[in-house]
C-alpha positions, 0 to 999 in steps of 0.5 A: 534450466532447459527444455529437451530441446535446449531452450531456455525455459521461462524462469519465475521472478518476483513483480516488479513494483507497479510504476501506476500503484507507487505512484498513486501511493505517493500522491495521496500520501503527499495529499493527505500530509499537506492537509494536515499541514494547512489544518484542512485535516487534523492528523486524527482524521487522516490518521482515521483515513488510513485506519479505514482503507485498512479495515476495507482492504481487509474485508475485501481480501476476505470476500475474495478469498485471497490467500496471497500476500498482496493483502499483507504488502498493502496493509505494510504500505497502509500502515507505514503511511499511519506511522507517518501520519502519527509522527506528523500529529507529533509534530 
C-alpha cells in the first residue's frame, strides 16, 4: 500500500520473539530442571513453582485489565514448561 505521494506506508507485522524474554525462559527452565535433577527441588515443588507464576500472571493481567494475548502466550510458555517439569517427575 502506498501514500498519496507513492511512499510506502508503514505495514504491521507480528513481534518478534524478544531475545531478553527467551533467553530468561531458557535459564530458568535449565535451573529449575537441574535442581530437580540433583534433589535440591522435588518435581512437585517445581512443578507448584510453575503453577504459582501462572496464578500471578493471571491476577496481573486481571489488575491490568489486559485484553491482549500477551497473558495467554505467557500461561502457553508456563504451562509447557509444567508438562515438562511432570514428564521429568516420571521419570
Amino acid at each position: 500500500m502506498t501514500s498519496a505521494n507513492r511512499e510506502p506506508l508503514p505495514v504491521a507485522t507480528p513481534d518478534a520473539p524478544d531475545a531478553h524474554g527467551q533467553a530468561a525462559m531458557l535459564l530458568v527452565e535449565s535451573l529449575i530442571h537441574s535442581l530437580v535433577t540433583r534433589s535440591v527441588l522435588t518435581a512437585g515443588d517445581a512443578i507448584e513453582i510453575v503453577t504459582v507464576a501462572m496464578d500471578a500472571k493471571v491476577e496481573i493481567a486481571a489488575d491490568a485489565g489486559a485484553i491482549d494475548d500477551s497473558r495467554d502466550r505467557a500461561l502457553a510458555l508456563l504451562s509447557s514448561v509444567r508438562a515438562r517439569l511432570s514428564m521429568q517427575a516420571a521419570d
